[in-house]
Each structure stands twice: as C-alpha cells, then as structure tokens.
C-alpha positions in Angstrom: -29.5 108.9 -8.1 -27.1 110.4 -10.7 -29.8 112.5 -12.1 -30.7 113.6 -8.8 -27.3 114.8 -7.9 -26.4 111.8 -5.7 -24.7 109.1 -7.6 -21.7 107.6 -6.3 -18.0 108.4 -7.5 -17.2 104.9 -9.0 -20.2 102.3 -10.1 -20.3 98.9 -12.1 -22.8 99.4 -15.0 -24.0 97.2 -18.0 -22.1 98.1 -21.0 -25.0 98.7 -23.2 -25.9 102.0 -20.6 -22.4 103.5 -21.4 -24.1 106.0 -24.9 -27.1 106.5 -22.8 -24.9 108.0 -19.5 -22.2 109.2 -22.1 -25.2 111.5 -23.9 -26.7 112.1 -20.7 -22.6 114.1 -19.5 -23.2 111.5 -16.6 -19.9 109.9 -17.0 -16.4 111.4 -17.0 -13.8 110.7 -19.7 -11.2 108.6 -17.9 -8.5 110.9 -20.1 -9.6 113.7 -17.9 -8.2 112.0 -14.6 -5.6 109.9 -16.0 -4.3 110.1 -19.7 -1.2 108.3 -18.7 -3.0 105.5 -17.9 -5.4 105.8 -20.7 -2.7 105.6 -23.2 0.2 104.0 -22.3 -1.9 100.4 -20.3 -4.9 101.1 -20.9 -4.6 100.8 -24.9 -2.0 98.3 -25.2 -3.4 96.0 -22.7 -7.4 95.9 -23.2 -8.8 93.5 -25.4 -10.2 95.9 -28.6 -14.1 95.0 -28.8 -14.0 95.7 -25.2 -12.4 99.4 -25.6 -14.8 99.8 -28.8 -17.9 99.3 -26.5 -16.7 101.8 -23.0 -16.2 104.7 -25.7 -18.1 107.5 -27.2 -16.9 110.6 -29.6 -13.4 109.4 -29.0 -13.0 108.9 -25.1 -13.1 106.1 -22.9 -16.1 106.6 -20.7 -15.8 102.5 -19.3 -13.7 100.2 -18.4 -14.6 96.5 -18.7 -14.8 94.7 -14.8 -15.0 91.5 -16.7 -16.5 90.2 -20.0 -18.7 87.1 -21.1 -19.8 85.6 -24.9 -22.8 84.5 -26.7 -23.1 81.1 -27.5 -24.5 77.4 -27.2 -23.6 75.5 -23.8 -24.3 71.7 -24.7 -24.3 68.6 -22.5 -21.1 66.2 -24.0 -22.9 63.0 -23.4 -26.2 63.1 -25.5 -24.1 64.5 -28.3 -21.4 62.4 -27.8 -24.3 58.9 -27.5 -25.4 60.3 -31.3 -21.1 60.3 -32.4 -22.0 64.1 -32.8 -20.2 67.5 -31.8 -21.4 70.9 -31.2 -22.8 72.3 -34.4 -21.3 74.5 -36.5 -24.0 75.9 -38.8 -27.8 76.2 -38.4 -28.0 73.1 -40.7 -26.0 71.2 -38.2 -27.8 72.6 -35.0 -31.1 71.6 -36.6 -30.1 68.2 -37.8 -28.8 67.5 -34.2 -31.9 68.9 -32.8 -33.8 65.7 -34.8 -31.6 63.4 -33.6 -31.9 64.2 -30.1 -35.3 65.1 -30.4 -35.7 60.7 -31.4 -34.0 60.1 -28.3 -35.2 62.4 -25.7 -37.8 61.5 -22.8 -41.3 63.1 -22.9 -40.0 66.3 -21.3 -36.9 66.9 -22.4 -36.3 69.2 -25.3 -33.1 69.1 -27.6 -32.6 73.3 -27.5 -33.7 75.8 -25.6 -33.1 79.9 -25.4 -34.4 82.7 -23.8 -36.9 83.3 -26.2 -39.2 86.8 -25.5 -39.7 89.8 -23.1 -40.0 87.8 -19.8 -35.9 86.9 -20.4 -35.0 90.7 -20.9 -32.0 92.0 -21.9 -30.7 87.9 -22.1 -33.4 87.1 -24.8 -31.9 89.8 -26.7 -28.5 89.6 -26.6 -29.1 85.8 -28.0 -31.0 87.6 -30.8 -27.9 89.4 -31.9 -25.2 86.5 -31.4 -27.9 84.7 -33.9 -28.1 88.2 -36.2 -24.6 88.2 -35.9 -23.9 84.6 -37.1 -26.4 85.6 -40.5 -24.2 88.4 -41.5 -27.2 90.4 -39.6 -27.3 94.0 -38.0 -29.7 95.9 -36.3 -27.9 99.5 -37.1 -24.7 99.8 -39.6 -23.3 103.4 -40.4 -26.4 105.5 -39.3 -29.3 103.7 -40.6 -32.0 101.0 -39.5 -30.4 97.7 -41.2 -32.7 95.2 -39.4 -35.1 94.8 -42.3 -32.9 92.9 -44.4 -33.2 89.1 -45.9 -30.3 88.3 -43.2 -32.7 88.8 -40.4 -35.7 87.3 -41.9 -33.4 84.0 -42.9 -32.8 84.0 -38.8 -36.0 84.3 -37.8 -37.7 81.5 -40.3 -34.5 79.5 -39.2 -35.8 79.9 -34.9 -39.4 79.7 -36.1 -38.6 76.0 -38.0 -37.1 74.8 -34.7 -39.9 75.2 -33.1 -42.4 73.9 -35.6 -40.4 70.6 -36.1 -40.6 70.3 -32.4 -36.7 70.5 -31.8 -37.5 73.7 -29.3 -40.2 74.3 -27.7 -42.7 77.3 -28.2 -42.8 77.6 -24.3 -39.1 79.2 -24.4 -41.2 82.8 -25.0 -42.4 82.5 -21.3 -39.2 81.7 -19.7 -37.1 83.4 -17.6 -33.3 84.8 -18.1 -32.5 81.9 -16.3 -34.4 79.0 -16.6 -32.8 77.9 -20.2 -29.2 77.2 -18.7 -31.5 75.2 -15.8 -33.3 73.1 -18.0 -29.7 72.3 -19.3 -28.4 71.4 -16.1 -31.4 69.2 -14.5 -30.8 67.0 -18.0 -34.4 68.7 -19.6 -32.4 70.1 -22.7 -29.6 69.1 -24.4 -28.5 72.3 -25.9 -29.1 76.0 -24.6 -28.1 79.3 -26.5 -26.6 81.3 -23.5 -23.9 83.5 -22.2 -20.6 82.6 -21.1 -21.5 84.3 -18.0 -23.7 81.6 -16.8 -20.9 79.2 -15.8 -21.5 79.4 -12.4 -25.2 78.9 -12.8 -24.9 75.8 -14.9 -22.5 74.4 -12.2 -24.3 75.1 -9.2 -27.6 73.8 -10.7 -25.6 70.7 -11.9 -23.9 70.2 -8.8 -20.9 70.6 -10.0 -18.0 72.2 -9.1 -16.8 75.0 -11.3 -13.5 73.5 -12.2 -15.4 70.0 -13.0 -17.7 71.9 -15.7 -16.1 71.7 -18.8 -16.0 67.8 -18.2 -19.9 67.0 -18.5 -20.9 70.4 -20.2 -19.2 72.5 -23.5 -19.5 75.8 -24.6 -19.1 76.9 -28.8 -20.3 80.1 -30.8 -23.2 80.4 -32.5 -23.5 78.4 -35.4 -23.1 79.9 -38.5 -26.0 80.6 -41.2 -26.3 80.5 -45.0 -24.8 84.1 -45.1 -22.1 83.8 -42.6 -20.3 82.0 -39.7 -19.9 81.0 -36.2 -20.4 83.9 -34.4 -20.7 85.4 -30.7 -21.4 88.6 -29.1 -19.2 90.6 -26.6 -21.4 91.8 -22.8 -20.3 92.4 -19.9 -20.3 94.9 -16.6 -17.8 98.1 -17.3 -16.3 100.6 -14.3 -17.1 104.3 -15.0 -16.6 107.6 -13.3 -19.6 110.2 -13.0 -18.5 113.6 -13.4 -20.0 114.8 -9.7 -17.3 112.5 -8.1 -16.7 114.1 -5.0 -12.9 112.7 -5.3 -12.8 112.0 -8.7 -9.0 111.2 -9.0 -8.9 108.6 -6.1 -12.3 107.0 -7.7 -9.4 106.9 -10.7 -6.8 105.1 -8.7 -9.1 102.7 -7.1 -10.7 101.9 -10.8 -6.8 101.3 -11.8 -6.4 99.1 -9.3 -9.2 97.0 -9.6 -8.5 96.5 -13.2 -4.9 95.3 -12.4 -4.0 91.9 -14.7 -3.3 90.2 -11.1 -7.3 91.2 -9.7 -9.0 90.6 -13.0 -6.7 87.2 -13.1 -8.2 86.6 -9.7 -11.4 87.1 -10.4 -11.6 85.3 -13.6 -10.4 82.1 -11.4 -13.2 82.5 -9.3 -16.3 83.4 -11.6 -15.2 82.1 -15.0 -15.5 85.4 -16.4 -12.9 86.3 -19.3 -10.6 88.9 -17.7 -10.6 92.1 -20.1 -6.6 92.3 -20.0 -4.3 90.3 -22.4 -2.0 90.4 -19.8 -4.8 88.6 -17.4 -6.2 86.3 -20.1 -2.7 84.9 -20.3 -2.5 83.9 -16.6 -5.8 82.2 -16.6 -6.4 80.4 -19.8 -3.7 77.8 -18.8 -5.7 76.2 -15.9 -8.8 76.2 -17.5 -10.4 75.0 -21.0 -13.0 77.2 -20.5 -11.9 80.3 -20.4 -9.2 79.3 -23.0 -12.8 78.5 -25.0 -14.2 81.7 -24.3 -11.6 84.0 -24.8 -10.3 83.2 -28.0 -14.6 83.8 -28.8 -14.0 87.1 -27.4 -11.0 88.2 -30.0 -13.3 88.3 -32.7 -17.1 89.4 -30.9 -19.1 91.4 -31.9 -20.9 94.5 -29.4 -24.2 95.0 -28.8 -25.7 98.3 -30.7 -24.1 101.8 -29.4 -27.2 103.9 -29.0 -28.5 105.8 -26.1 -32.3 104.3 -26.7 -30.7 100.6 -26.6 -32.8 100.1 -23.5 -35.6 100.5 -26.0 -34.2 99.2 -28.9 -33.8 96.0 -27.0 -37.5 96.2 -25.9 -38.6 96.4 -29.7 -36.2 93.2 -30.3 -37.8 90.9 -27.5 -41.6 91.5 -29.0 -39.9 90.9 -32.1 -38.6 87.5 -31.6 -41.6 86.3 -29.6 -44.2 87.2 -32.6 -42.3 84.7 -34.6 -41.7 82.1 -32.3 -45.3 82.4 -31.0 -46.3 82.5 -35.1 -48.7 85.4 -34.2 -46.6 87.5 -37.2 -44.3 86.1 -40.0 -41.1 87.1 -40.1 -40.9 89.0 -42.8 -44.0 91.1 -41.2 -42.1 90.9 -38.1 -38.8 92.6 -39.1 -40.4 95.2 -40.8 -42.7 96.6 -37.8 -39.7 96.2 -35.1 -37.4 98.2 -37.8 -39.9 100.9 -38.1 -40.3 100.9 -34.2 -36.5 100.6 -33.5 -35.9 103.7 -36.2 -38.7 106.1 -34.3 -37.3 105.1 -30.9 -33.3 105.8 -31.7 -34.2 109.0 -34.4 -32.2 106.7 -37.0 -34.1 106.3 -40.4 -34.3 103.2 -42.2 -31.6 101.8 -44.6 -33.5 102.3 -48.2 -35.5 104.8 -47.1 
C-alpha cells in the first residue's frame, strides 16, 4: 500500500521492518514533526534497547506501542514435585529436562520451542535469545559473525535435547503457537517463548490473566558455557510514513497513545511491558509478571538491524531445523546459513 502511494498516516509495524521502511524513505523521522517531543520525553522516558531498535542513521523512525522478552515459561508444579527451579544455564535446563523426562506420561514432553520455518518469525527470535545467552551474534560491526564456535556450542546444545529425548524432534513442524499450548494443556513442562504470550498461556489454561503467575513462571534464557542468562527485546513500534496526508496530527495522536497513563493501561490489560519508565513504574506493583519481565527488558538484546531481516530470518529457520532434524551438523549448518545470510544482506563474512 505504501509502495503504491496509499499507505495510511499512522501504522503499528513489527520492529524488525523499521531498516527495511527506513531504507526504503517509507517512514518519516519523528524529529521532523516534533523535536520537542523527541528530545525532551521522548529520550528521557523510553526504555534504551527500545529507542536503539525504532532508529536508523541517527533518527527515531518508531516508537515502541508495547514490548515483550525471550525466555522459558515453565509450569511451577512439575518443577516444584522434583525440589527444582527454573534453570539457569543449559546444564541446568538439560539436567531438568531428565528429570522430568523420568516422570512425564507417554505424551508429554519436558521442553518444547518453536523449532523451524512453520513457526516463522517466533522460531527465530528463540534462536537469537539462545545465540544471545552463548555470547552469540548473527551480525557485529559490519560483518557475518554467525559462523563462530558460540553458535555451533548452541546448536549441538538444542540438537542433544532432542537426541536424549528431553524435546522432541516434532517441535520443527509446529506452529508459532502450539509450544505455549502444549504448555498449558499440561503436555510440556517447559516452553522457550515470548513474554508476549501471556494471554495465550492463560486463555488456553483457563486461567485468568491475573491468576497466571500462580501455576505458570517466566525466566531468561539460560545461560551457556560462554555466557549468561539472556533474553531478546520484540515488540510492535508506531511510525509515520512520509505521504501522511496530515502528518503533524498523525504526530499528536502517536503522542498520545504513547502517554505513561495509556501504555500503563494497556499493559494491565495485555501483560505487555509498557515502553515508558514512567509506565513500567505504575504497573510492575500489581503484577509479578511484568515486574519479571521488565527488569528482563533493561538489559535485552534487539533483533539484527538490517533491511534483508525478513530474509535473514528465513536463512535462520532452515538453519535451526537442519540440526534439530540431524539432516546437517552444526558446524555444516552455521557455515551454509552464514554464507546465505552474508549474500542476502551484502555483508561479508567475519574472517573473510
């Protein structure tokens, strides 16, 4: 629609699209309609890996609507039966996985993720939480990084899960959403996911939101032999295309609906982490939660800032599945998306 000349003034998009709209001179630079705003609430208010992913060459191009995390949701009382807590390192996760794996029925499974292409953009952006919790990068100052031993160390670590039978192979043909199900019916006991799926895991549990955090938890990613518990920064940002027919009021109403009261408001009612200190401090009180989540979000990492990141996260997916599926090792693997990933985003390869 933008590309045809009829976009809207104001939309909600992914995060991950802002370089791709940005390069594209789809988006207006908020400064442009309200540097006021920009710098004297904007940057003293918004929660810094937020800011860092809605801007490009300097600018603010997005505005975060709300916010989520990677990490693992768990279920308390299988953990709890075993005198265990969530895990903190991949030794931990996998020594849990056993454990639960001696006491689990004949379907259940002790971890699942969304594990290959059919989960899209999720399965990746558990990838990078994991990548992330190795001391692993995809790109890092202009180059490739993927093919690195911190990559291949995460990728024989999710391959051993699956051969010692703590997660099934099956999790390649699921679904963005069936992982966080299988949680809540009582079929896994732990479920790499996004803070985002709160509402999800209570519905499907029948639960009410606020009753969540009493049968269900939520921790980072646990760390690996190279680094520590880790999560990953998503979420939906406002932005402002440049054939706004009323570009200014588009401004006012994007103001507005970033406000600490509506994003306190909406956090209440979704879960979501509000993208305002000033918000994050009216909510985190009446729930454990978000208190949980946003104290993740202080110290996420983003997802890659690349205008081929719809592609990039394509080459991921396939990546991931190989290995869990065993059709390539991961050494083989990592090199063949790195090469893929470099040709797609122009970027050449670290060591190369």
């Amino acid at each position: 629609a933008v590309a045809e000349g009829l976009g809207p003034d104001l939309a909600v998009l992914d995060s991950v699209w802002v370089p791709e709209f940005t390069a594209a001179g789809f988006l207006a630079p908020l400064e442009e309609l309200d540097e006021g705003w920009i710098s004297g609430e904007y940057e003293h208010d918004f929660l810094t890996p937020l800011m860092d992913a809605g801007r490009a060459q300097g600018r603010t191009f997005g505005v975060h609507a709300e916010a989520d995390v990677a990490g693992l949701w768990y279920r308390r009382a299988p953990l709890e039966a075993l005198g265990l807590g969530p895990p903190a390192t991949w030794s931990e996760l996998r020594a849990a996985g056993h454990a639960l794996a001696a006491t689990a029925g004949r379907d259940a499974h002790p971890v699942v993720l969304p594990g290959g292409s059919k989960a899209g953009e999720a399965a990746t952006y558990i990838l990078l939480a994991l990548l992330a919790s190795n001391r692993a990068a995809v790109l890092h100052d202009g180059v490739v990084a993927l093919d690195s031993p911190a990559t291949i160390e995460t990728l024989q670590f999710l391959r051993a899960l699956v051969v010692d039978g703590v997660m099934p192979v099956e999790v390649v043909a699921l679904e963005w959403d069936r992982p966080i199900r299988l949680l809540a019916h009582g079929a896994a006991a732990i479920c790499f996911g996004g803070s985002y799926e709160a509402p999800r895991l209570a519905e499907a549990a029948g639960l009410l939101l606020t009753e969540l955090w009493d049968h269900f938890g939520f921790a980072p990613v646990p760390g690996g032999p190279r680094g520590a518990p880790a999560t990953l920064a998503g979420g939906m940002v406002y932005g402002i295309f440049r054939q706004a027919t009323h570009p200014k009021l588009a401004m006012r109403l994007l103001e507005a609906v970033t406000s600490a009261e509506a994003l306190a408001r909406m956090s209440r009612a979704t879960g979501q982490i509000p993208s305002r200190r000033s918000a994050v401090a009216q909510v985190t009180g009446d729930s454990a939660l978000l208190a949980t989540t946003a104290e993740l979000l202080q110290h996420a990492v983003v997802r890659p800032a690349t205008p081929a990141y719809a592609r990039l996260s394509v080459q991921l997916q396939a990546m991931l599945e190989a290995v869990l599926t065993g059709r390539l090792e991961p050494p083989a693997a990592t090199a063949r998306a790195a090469e893929l990933i470099g040709a797609v985003t122009g970027l050449p390869l670290r060591g190369h």
